[in-house]
Structure formats: C-alpha cells, structure tokens
Phi, psi and omega in degrees: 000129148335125196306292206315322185263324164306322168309335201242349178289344213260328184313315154322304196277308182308342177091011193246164203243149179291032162253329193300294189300311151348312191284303191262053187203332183109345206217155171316123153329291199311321177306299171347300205289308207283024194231332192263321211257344189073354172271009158200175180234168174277182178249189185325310181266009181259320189294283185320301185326306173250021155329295185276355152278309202272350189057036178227165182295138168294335131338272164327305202280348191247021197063346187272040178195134134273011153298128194274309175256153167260154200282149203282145183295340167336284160355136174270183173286343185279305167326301177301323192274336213273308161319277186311336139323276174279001141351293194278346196296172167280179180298313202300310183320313193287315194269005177277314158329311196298290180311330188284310171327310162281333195296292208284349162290298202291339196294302189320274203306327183280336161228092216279009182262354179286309203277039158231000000 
C-alpha cells in the first residue's frame, strides 16, 4: 500500500480532519493536502513527526511493513513469530488463539510440571 493511501486510512481511523492534524504536524494545510493527494511526499522530520502521532513505525507509513508497531525487541523469535501469527489472523481467529491460549495456561496452573 502506498504512504498517500496509509496517510489518509490512520487519517480516518483517528478521526481528525486534515486542518487538525496540519496544525499538529506543523505543516501548511495544502502541504497536507499534496501528501494525501500524492502529489508530494514528506521530508524526514515531517514523516517522523507523523509516525509519532499516529503511533505507528515509519516503515508502515512508507510501506515497507504492515505492521503498524514492530514487535518490542524484548522478544524472543517465538514470541515474535506467535505476534505475527496472531496478527495476520481475522478478529474470529485471533480470539479462537486466545481462548486455546487460557486453555494451556489454566492446564498449566492445575499442573504447573506440564509447562516445564
């Protein structure tokens, strides 16, 4: 997906109208305008700027991730693989992991020598 149409999907899902977000970015509507419109892109520090409004990686705003955050480095590879696992599921899905997930916890807690 293209910065202009992610720029105009987080515009959407925050709910803010392009004078609002303008205002708090900093930058000339009409600039706004030419980004979401495709007719210009940002320089570094506009792009960061709205990374960090939207709370998403700059990678996501340029396309080269869907992930909107990347997974904390903290992680091990399972952990990481287990996010992006649930991640990529639909919502129905995601909560069919979950629930198997408390299954293998409470199996766990009633036999804490099964998790080791």
């Amino acid at each position: 997906m293209d910065f202009h149409v992610r720029l105009e999907n987080l515009v959407e899902e925050k709910n803010v109208t392009q004078k609002q977000l303008s205002m708090e970015l900093h930058i000339a509507s009409t600039t706004l305008s030419g980004y979401i419109n495709n007719h210009r892109e940002p320089d570094f520090s506009t792009l960061i700027r709205m990374a960090h409004y939207f709370d998403v990686s700059t990678d996501y705003l340029l396309g080269l991730s869907d992930e909107k955050k990347p997974v904390p480095s903290s992680l091990n590879s399972s952990e990481g693989a287990l996010i992006h696992i649930y991640r990529s599921l639909v919502p129905e899905r995601q909560d069919l992991l979950m629930e198997q997930a408390k299954f293998y916890q409470w199996l766990t807690s009633k036999n804490p020598t099964d998790g080791k």
